[in-house]
Backbone of each chain as ProteinMPNN parsed JSONL, in Angstrom:
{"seq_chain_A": "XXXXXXXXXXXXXXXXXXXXXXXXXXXXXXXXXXXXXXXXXXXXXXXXXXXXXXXXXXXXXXXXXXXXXXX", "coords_chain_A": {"N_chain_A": [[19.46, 20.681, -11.487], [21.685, 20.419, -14.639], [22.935, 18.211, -16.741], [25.482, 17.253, -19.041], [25.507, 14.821, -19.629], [24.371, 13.272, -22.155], [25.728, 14.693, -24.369], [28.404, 13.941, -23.575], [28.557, 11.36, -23.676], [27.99, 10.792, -26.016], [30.161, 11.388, -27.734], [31.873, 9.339, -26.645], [30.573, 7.186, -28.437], [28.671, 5.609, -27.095], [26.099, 3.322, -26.589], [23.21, 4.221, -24.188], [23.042, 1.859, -22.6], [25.3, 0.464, -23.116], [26.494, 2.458, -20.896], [25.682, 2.287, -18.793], [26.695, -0.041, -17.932], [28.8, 0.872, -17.699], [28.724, 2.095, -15.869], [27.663, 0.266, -14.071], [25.051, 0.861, -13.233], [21.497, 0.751, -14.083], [19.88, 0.471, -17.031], [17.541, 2.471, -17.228], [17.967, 4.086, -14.89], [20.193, 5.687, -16.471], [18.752, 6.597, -18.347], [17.249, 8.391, -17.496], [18.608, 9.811, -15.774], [19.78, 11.495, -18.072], [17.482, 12.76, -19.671], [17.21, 14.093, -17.526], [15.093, 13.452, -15.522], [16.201, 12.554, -13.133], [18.366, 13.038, -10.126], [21.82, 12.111, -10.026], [23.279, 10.412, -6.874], [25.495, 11.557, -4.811], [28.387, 9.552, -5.276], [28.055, 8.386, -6.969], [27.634, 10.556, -9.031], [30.294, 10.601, -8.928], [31.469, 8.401, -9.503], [30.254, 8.804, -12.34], [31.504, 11.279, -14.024], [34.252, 10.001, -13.687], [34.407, 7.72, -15.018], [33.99, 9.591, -17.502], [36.585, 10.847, -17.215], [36.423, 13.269, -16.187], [35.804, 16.477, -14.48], [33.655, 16.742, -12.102], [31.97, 18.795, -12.011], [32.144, 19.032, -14.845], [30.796, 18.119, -15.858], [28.17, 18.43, -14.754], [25.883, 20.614, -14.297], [25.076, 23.417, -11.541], [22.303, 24.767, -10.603], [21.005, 27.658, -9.109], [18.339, 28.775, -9.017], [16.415, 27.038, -9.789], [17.133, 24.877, -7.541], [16.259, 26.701, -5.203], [13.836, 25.392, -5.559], [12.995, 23.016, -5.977], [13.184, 19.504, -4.672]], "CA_chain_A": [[20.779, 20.393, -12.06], [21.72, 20.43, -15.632], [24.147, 17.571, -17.148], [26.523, 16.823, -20.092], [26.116, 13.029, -20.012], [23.761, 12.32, -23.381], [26.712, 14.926, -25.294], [29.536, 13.12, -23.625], [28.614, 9.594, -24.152], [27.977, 10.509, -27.716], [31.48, 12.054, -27.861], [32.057, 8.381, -26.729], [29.539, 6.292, -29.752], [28.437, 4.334, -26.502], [24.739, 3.157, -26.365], [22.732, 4.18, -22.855], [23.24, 0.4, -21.988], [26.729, 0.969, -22.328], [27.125, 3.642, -20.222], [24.862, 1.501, -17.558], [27.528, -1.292, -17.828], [30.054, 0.946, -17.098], [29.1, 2.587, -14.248], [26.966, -0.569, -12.711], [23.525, 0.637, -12.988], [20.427, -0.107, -14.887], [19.53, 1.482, -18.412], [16.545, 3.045, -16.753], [18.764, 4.846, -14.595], [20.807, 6.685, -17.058], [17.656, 7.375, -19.526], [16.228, 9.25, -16.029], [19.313, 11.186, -15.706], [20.107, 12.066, -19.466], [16.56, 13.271, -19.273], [16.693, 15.484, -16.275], [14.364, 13.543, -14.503], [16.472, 12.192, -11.832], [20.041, 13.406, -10.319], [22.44, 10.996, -9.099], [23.715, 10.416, -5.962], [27.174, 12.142, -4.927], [29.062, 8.67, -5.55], [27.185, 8.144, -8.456], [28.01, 11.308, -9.989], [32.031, 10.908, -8.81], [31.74, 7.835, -11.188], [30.052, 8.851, -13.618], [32.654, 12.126, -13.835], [35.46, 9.241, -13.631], [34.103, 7.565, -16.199], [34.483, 10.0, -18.76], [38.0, 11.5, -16.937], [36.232, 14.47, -15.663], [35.648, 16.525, -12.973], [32.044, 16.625, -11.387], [31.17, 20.038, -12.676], [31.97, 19.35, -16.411], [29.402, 16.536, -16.243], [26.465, 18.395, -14.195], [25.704, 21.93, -13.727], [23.984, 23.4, -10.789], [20.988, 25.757, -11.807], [20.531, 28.08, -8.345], [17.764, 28.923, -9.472], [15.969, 25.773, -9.896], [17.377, 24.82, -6.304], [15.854, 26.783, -4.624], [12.449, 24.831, -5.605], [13.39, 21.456, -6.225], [12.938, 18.833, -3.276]], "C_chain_A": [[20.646, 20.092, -13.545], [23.05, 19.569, -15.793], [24.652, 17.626, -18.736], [26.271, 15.047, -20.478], [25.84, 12.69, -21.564], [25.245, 13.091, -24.609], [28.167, 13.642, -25.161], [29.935, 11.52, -23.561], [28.379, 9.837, -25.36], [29.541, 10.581, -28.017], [32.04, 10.242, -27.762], [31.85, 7.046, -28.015], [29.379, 5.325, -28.148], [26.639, 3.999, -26.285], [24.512, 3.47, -24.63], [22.994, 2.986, -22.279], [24.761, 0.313, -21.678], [27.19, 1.613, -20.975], [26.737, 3.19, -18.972], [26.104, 0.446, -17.003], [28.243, -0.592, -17.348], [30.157, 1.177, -15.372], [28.042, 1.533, -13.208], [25.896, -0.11, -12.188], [22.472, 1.005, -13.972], [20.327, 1.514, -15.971], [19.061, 2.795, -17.631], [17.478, 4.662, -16.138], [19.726, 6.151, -15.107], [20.076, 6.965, -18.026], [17.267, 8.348, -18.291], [17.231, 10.311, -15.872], [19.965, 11.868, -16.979], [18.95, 13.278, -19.362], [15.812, 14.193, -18.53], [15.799, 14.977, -15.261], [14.611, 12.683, -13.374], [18.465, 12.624, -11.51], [20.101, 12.298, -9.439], [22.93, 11.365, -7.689], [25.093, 10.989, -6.104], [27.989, 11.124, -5.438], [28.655, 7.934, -7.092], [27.78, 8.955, -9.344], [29.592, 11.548, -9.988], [31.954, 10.429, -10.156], [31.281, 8.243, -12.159], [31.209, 10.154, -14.506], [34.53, 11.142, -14.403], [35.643, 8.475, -14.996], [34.662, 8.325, -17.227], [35.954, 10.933, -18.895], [37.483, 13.042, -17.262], [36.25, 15.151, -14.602], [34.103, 16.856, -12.847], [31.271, 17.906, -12.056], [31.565, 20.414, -13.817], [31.217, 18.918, -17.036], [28.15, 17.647, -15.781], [27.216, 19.892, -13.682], [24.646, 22.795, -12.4], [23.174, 24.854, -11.134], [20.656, 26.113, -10.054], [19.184, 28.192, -8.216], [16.394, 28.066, -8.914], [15.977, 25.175, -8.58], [16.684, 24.456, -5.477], [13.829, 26.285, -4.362], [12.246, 23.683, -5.486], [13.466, 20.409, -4.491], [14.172, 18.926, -2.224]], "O_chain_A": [[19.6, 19.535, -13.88], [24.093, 19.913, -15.236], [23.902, 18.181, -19.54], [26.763, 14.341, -21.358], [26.65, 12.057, -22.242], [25.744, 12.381, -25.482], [28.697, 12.893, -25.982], [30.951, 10.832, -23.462], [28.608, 8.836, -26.039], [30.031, 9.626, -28.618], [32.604, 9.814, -28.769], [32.699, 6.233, -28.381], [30.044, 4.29, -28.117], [26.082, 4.859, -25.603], [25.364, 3.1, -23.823], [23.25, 3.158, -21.087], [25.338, 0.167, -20.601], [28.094, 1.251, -20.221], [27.359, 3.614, -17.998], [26.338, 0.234, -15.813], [28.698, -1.074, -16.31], [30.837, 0.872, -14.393], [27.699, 1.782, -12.052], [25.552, -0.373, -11.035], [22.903, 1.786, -14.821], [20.52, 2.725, -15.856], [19.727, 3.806, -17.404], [17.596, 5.776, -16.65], [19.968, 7.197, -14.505], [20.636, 7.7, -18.84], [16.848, 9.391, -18.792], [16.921, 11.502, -15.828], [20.698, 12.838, -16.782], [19.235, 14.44, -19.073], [14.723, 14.765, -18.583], [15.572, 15.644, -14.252], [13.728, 12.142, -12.709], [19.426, 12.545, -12.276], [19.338, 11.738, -8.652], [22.981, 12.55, -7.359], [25.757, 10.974, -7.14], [28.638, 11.638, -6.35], [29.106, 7.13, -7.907], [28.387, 8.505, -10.315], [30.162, 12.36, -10.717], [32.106, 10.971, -11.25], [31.986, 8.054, -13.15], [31.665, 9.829, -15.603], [35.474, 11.499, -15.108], [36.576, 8.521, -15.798], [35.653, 7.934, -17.844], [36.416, 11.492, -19.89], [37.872, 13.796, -18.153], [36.7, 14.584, -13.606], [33.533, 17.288, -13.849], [30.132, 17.88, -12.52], [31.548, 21.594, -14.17], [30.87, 19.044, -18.211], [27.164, 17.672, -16.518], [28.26, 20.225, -13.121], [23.426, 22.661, -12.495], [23.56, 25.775, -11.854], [20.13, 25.185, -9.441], [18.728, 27.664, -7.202], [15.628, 28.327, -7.986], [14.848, 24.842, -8.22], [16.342, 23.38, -4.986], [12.981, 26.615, -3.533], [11.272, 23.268, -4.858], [13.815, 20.87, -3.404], [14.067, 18.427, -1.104]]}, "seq_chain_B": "XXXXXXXXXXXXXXXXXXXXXXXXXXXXXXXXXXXXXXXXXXXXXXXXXXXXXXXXXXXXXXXXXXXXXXXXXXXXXXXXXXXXXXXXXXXXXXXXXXXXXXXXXXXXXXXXXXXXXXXXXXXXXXXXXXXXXXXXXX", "coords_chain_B": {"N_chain_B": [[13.453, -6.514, -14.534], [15.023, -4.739, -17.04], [16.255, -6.526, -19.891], [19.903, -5.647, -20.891], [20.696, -4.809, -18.822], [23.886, -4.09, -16.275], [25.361, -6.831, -15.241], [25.393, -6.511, -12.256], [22.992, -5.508, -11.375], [21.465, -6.758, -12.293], [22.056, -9.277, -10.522], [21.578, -8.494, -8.527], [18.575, -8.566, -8.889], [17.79, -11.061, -9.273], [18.543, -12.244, -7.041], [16.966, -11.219, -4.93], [14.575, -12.371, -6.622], [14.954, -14.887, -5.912], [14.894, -15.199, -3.312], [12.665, -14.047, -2.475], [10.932, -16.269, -3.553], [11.475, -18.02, -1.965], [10.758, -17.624, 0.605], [7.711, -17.319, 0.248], [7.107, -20.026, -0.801], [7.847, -21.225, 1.338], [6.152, -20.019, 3.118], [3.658, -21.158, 2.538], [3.55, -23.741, 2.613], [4.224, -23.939, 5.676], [1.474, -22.907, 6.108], [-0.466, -24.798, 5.199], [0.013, -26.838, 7.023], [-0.835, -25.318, 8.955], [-3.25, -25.141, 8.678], [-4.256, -27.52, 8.557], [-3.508, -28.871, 10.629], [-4.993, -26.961, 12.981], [-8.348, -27.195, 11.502], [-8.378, -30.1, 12.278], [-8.722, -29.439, 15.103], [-6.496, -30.279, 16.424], [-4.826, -29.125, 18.456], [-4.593, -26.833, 21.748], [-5.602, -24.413, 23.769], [-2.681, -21.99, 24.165], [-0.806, -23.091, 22.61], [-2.873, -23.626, 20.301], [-2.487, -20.588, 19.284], [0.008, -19.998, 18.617], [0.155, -21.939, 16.755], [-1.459, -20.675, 14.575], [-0.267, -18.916, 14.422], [2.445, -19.339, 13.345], [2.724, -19.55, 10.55], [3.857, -16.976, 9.809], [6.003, -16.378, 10.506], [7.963, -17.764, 7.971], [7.201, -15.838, 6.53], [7.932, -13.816, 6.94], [9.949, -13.473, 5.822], [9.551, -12.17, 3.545], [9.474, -9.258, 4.283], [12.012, -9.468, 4.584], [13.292, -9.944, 2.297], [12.565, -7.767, 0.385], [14.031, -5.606, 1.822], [16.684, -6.144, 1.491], [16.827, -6.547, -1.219], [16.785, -3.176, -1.457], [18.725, -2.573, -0.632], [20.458, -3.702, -1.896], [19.918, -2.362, -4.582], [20.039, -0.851, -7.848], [20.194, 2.669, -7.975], [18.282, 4.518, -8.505], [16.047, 2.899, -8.758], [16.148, 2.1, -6.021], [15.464, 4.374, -5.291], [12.312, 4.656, -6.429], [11.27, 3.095, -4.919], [11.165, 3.208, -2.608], [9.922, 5.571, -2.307], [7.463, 4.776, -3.475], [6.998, 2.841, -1.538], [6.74, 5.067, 0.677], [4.006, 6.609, 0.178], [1.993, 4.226, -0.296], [2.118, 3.879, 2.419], [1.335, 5.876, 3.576], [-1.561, 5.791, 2.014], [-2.495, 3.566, 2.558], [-2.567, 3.375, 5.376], [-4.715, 5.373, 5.952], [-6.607, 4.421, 4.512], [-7.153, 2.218, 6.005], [-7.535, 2.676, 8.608], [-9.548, 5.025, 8.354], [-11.195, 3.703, 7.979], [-12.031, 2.338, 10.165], [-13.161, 4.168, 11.728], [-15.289, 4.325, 10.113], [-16.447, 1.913, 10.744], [-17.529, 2.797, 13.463], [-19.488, 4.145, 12.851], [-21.069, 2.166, 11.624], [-20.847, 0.849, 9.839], [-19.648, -2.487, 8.007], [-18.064, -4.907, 9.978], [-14.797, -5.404, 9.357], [-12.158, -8.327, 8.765], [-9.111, -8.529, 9.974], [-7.425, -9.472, 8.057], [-8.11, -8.069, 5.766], [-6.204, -5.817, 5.698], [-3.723, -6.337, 4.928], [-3.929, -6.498, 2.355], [-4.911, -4.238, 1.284], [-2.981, -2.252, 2.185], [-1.028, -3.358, 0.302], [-1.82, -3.592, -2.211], [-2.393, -0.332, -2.573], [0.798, -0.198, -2.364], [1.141, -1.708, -4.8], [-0.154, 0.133, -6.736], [0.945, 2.787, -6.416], [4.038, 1.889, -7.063], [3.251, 1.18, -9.798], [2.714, 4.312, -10.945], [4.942, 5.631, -10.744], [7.221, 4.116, -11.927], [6.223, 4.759, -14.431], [6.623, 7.397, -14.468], [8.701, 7.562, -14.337], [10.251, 5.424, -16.391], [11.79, 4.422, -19.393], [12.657, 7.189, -21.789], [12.772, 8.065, -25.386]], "CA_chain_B": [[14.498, -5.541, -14.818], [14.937, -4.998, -18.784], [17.653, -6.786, -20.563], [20.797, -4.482, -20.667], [21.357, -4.189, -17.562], [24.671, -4.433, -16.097], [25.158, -8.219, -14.11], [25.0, -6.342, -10.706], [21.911, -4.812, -11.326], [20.382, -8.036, -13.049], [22.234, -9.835, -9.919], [20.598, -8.422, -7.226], [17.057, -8.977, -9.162], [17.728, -12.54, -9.271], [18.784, -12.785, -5.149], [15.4, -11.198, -4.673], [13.436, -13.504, -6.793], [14.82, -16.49, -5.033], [14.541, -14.912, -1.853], [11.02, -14.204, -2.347], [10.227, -17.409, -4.327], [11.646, -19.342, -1.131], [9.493, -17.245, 1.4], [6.484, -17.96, -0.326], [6.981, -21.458, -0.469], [8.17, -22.052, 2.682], [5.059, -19.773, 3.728], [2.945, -21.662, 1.577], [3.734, -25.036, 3.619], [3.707, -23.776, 6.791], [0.533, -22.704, 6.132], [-1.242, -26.491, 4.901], [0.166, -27.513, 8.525], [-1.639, -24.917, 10.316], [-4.897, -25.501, 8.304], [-4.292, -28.908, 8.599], [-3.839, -28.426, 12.607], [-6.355, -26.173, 13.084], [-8.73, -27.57, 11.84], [-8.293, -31.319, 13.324], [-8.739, -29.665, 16.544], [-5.362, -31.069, 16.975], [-4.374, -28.663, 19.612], [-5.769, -26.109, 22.353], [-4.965, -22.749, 24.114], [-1.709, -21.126, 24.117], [-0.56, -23.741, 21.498], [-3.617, -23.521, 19.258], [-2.33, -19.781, 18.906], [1.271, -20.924, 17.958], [0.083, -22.693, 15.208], [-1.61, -20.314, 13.74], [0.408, -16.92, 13.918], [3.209, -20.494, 12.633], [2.984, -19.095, 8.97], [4.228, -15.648, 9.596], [7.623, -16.636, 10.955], [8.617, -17.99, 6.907], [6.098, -14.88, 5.793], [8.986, -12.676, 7.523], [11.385, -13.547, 4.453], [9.506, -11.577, 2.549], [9.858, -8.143, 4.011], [14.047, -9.162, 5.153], [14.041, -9.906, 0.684], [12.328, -6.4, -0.147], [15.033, -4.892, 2.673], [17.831, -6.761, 0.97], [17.08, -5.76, -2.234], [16.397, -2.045, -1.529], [20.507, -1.904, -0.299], [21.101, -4.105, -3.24], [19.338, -2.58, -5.721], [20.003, 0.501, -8.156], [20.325, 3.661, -6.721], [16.656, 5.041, -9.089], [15.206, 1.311, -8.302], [15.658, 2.236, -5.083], [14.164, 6.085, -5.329], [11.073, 4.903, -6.868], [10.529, 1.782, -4.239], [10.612, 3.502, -1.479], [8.857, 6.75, -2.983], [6.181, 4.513, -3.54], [6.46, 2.219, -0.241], [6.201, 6.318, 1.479], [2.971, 6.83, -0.686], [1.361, 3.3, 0.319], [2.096, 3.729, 3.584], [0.202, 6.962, 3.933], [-2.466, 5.787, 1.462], [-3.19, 2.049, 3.611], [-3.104, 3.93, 6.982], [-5.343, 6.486, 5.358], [-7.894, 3.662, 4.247], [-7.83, 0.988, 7.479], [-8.074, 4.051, 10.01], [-10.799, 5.266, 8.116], [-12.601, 2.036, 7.897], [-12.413, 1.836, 11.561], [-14.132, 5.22, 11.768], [-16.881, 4.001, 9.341], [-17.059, 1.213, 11.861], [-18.365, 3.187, 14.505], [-21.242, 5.025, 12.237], [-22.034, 1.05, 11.154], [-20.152, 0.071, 8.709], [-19.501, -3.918, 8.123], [-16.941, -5.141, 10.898], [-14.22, -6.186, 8.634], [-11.357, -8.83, 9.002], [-7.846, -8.098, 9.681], [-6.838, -9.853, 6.987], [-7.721, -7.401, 4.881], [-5.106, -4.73, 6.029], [-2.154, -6.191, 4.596], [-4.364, -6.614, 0.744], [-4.941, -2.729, 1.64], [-1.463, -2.04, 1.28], [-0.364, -4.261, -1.051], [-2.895, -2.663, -3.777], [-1.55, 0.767, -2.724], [1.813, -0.669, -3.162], [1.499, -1.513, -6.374], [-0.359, 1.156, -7.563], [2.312, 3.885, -6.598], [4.686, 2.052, -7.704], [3.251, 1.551, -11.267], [2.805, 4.978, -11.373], [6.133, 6.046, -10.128], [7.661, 3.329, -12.585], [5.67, 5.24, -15.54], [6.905, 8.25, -14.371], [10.96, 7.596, -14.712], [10.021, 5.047, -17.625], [12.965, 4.636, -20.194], [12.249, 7.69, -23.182], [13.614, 8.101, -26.511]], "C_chain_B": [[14.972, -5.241, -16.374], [16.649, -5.946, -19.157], [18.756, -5.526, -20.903], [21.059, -3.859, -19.593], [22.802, -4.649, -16.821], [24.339, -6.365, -15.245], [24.945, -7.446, -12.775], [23.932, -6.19, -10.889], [20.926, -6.137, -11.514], [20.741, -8.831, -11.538], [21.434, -9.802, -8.697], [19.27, -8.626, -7.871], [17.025, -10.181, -8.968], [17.618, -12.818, -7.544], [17.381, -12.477, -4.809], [14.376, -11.616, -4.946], [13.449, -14.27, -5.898], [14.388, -15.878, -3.822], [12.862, -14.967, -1.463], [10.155, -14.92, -2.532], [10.232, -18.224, -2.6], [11.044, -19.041, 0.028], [8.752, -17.428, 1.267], [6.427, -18.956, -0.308], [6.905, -21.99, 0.665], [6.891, -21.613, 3.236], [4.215, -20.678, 3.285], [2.734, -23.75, 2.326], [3.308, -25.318, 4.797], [1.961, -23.854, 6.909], [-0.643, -23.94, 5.962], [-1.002, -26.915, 6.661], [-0.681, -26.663, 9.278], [-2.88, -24.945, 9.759], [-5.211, -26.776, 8.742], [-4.602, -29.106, 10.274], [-5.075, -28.019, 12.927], [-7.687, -26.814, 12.513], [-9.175, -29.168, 11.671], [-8.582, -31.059, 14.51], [-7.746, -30.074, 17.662], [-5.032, -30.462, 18.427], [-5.083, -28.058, 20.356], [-5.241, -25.416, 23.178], [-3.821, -22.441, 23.653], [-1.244, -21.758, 22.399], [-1.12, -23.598, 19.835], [-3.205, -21.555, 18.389], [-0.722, -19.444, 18.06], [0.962, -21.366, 16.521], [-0.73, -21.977, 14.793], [-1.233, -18.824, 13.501], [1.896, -17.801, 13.318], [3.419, -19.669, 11.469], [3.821, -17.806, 9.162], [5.608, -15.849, 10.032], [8.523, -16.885, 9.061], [8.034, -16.57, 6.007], [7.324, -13.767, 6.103], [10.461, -12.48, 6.847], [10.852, -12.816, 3.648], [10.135, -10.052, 3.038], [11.874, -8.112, 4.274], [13.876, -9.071, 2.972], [13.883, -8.593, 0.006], [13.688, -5.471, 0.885], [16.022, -4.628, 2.138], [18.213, -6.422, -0.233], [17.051, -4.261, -2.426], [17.993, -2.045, -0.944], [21.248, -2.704, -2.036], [20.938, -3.56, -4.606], [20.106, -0.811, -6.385], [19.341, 1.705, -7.406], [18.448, 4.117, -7.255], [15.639, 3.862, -8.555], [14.46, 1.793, -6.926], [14.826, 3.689, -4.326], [12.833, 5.996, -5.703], [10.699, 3.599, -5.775], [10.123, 2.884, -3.04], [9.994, 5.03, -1.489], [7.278, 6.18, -2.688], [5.504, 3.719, -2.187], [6.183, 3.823, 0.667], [4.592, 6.686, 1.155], [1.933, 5.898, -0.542], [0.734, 3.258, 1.312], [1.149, 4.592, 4.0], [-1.533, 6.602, 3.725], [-3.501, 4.543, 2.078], [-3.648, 2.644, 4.961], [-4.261, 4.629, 6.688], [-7.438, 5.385, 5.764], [-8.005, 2.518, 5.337], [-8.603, 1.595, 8.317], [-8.808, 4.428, 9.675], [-12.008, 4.749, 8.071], [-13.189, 1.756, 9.156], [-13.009, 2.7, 12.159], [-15.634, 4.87, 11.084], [-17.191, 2.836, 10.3], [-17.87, 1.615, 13.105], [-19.54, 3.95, 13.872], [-21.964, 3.605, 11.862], [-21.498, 0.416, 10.327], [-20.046, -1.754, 9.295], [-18.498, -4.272, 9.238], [-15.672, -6.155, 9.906], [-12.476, -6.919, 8.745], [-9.935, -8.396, 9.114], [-6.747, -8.41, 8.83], [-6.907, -9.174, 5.456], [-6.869, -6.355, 4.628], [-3.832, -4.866, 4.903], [-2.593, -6.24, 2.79], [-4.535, -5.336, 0.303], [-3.346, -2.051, 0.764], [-1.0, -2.392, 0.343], [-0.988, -3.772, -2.584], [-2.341, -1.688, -3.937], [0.099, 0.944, -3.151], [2.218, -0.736, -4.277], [1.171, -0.619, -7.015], [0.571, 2.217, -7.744], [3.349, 3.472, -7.11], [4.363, 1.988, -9.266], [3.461, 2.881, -11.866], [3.906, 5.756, -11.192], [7.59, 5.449, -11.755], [7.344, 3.976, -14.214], [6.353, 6.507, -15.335], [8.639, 8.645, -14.628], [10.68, 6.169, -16.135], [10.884, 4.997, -18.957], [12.528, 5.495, -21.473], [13.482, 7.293, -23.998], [14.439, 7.29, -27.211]], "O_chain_B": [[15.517, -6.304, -16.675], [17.772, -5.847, -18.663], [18.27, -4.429, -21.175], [21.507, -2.73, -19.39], [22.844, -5.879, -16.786], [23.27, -6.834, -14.855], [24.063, -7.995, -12.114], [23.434, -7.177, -10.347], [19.865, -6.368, -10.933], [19.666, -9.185, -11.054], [20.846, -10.682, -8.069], [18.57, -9.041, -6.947], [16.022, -10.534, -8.349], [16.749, -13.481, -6.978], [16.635, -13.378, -4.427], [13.361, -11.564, -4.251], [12.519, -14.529, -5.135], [13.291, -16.242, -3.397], [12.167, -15.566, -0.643], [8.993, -14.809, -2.141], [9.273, -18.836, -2.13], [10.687, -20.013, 0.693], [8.336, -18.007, 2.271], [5.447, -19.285, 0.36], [6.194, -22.92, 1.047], [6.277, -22.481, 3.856], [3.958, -21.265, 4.336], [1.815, -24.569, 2.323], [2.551, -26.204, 5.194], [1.326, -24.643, 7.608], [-1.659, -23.895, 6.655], [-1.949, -27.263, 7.366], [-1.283, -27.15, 10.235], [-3.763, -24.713, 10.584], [-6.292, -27.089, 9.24], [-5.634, -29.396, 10.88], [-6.064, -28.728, 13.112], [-8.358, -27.028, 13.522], [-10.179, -29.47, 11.025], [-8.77, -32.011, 15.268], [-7.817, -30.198, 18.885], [-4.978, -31.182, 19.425], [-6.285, -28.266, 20.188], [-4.114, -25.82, 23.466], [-3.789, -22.611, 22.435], [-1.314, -21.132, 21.342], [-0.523, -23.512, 18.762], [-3.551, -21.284, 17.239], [-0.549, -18.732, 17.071], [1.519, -21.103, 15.455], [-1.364, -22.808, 14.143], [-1.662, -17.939, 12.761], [2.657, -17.013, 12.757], [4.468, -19.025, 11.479], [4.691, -17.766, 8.292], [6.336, -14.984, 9.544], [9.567, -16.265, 8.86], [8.476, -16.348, 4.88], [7.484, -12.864, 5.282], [11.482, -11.833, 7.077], [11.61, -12.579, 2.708], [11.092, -9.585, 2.422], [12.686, -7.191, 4.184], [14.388, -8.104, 2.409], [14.727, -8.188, -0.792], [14.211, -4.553, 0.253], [16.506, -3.5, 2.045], [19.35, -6.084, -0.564], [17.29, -3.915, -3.583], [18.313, -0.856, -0.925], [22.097, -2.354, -2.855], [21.525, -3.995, -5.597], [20.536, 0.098, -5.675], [18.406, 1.764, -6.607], [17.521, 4.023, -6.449], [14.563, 4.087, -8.001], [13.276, 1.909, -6.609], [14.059, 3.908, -3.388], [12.079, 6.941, -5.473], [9.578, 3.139, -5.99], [8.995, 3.249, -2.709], [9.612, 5.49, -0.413], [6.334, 6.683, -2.079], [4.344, 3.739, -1.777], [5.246, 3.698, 1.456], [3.975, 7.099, 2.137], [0.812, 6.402, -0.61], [-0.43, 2.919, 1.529], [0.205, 4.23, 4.703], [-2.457, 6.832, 4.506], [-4.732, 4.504, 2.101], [-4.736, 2.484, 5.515], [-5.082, 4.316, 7.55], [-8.464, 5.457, 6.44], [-9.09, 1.944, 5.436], [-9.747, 1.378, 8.716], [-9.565, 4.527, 10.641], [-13.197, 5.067, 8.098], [-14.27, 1.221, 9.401], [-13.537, 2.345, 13.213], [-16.761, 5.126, 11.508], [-18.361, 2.824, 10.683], [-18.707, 0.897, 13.651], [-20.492, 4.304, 14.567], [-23.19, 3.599, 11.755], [-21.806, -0.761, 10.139], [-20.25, -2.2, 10.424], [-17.854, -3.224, 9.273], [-15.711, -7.382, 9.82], [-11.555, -6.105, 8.803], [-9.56, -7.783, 8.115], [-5.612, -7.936, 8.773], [-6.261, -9.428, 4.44], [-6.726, -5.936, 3.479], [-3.217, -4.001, 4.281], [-1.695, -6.042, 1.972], [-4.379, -5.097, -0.894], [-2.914, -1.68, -0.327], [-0.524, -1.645, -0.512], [-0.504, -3.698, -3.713], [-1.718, -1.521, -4.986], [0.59, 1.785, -3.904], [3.185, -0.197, -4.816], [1.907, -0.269, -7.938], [0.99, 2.59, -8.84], [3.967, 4.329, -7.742], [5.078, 2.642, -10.027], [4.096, 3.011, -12.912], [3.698, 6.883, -11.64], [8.454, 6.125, -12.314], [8.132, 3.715, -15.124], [6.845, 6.806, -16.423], [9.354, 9.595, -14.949], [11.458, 6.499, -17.03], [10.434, 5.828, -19.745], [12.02, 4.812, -22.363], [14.524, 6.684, -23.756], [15.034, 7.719, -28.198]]}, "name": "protein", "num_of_chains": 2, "seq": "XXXXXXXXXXXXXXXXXXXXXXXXXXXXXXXXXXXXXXXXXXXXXXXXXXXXXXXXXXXXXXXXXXXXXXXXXXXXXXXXXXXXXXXXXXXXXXXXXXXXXXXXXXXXXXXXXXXXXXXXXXXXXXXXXXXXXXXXXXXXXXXXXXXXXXXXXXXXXXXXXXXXXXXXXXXXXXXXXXXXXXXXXXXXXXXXXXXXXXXXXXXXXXXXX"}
């Protein structure tokens, strides 16, 4: 999966800590998925989607591709 | 947990200190009484075994506080705990069960108290490296 978050929290000016506060979980967490190296959970990625008054697939792209390798 | 973390996130770290601080202690008590028991001689059969499997009853707060915090905890928190408790688990069974194979070629006959120091090493090690591996960049 491929996301939007590190553009659309800039689009925001909100620090990664921010963006932790909003959606109620740890820095770490949203450096791991800016990063690529962790996707969120479905309820995870509603909010985070809600958050920025999106819908789920303007935030995170899915990469077939990739998929079919990935755990 | 680093500073900047929301209050839930920091909240549930805190419930799991205490939780774990007050298992330990309480284990930590128990435990003077059944040394203390034991050996006085104080007691004898069924009893004498009572008092000393005693400690593990307050010892049994620890894994309910790791439980407690693994529903409480961040959703990645909880991808790299139990990543690494899967990775332990393999890596402790791996090394007791093998030990108890080197026991029958000769090996030392060694205590069952070292099982749970087994794990607990593997424990931490996966998770350090698990913890290095998602690691906050940039």
């Amino acid at each position: 999966m491929r996301n939007r978050l590190k553009a659309l929290r800039a689009e925001r000016s909100w620090t990664q800590a921010e963006l932790a506060e909003h959606l109620g979980v740890s820095r770490q967490t949203v450096n791991a998925l800016e990063t690529g190296r962790y996707d969120p959970s479905l309820p995870l990625a509603f909010a985070i989607a809600h958050t920025f008054d999106a819908r789920i697939e303007d935030v995170f792209q899915w990469e077939p591709a990739e998929a079919e390798t990935s755990r | 947990m680093p500073v900047g973390d929301p209050p839930g996130v920091r909240a549930a770290q805190r419930r799991y200190n205490a939780r774990l601080f007050g298992s330990i202690l309480a284990y930590g008590m128990v435990l003077v009484f059944t040394i203390v028991v034991l050996n006085a001689d104080a007691v004898d059969g069924a009893a004498r075994y009572l008092v000393a499997a005693l400690p593990m009853i307050p010892a049994l707060g620890v894994p309910v506080a790791v439980l407690a915090w693994l529903r409480e905890s961040d959703e990645l928190q909880r991808r790299i705990a139990l990543e690494s408790l899967a990775i332990a688990f393999g890596v402790g069974s791996v090394l007791t069960f093998g030990w108890g194979f080197m026991q029958l070629a000769g090996a030392p006959e060694v205590s069952w108290f070292f099982v749970w120091p087994v794990y607990g090493a593997a424990w931490l090690m996966s998770s350090m490296a698990l913890q290095r591996r998602y690691r906050v960049e940039g």
